[in-house]
C-alpha positions in Angstrom: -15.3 21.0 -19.5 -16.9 18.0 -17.8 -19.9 16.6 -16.6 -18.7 15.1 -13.6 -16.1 14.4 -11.4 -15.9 11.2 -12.9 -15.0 12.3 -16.2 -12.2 15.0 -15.0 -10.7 11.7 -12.7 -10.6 9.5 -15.7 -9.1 12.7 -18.1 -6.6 13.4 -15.9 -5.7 8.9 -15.2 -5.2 9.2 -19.2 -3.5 12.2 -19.2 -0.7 11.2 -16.5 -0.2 7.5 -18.2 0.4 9.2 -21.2 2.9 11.4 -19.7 4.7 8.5 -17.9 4.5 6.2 -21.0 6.6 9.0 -22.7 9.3 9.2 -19.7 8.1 12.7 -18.8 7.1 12.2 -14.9 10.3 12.0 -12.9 12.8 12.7 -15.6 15.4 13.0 -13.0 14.7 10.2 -11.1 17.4 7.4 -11.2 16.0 4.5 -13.6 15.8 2.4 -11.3 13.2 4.2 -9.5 11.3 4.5 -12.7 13.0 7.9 -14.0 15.2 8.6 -17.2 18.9 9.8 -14.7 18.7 12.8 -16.3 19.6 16.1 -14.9 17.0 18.4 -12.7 17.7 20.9 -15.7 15.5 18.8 -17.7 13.1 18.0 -15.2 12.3 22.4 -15.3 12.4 22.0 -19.1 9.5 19.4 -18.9 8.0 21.2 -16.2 8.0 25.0 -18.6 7.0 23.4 -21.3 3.9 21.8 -19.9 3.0 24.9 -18.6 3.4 26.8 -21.7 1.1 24.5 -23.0 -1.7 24.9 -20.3 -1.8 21.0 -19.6 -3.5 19.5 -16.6 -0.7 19.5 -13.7 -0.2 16.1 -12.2 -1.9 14.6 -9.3 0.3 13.9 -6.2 2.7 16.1 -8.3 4.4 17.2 -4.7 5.4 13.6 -4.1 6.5 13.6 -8.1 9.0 17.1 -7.8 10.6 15.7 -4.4 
């Protein structure tokens, strides 16, 4: 799908700002923290979805689901 690891490191920066710019990285995070407070119900929901869809998974994504 890409050339070059350049390519697939600036996909997936896009991809992740996009997902954060839409409040779906850390959904159960408090806001304060940069989350939306909700419950870790909806962080699986986000987290099933995404992978129904076959979409990249996150970088650092350990740090992320902590």
């Amino acid at each position: 799908m890409f050339d070059d690891l350049g390519e697939e490191v600036a996909f997936l920066r896009d991809w992740q700002e996009k997902l954060a710019g839409a409040g779906m990285v850390g959904v159960s995070w408090p806001p304060e923290y940069g989350g939306r407070g909700l419950e870790p119900l909806h962080h699986f929901i986000v987290q099933e979805e995404l992978a129904r869809a076959r979409a990249p998974e996150l970088v650092g994504r350990i740090g992320v689901n902590l």
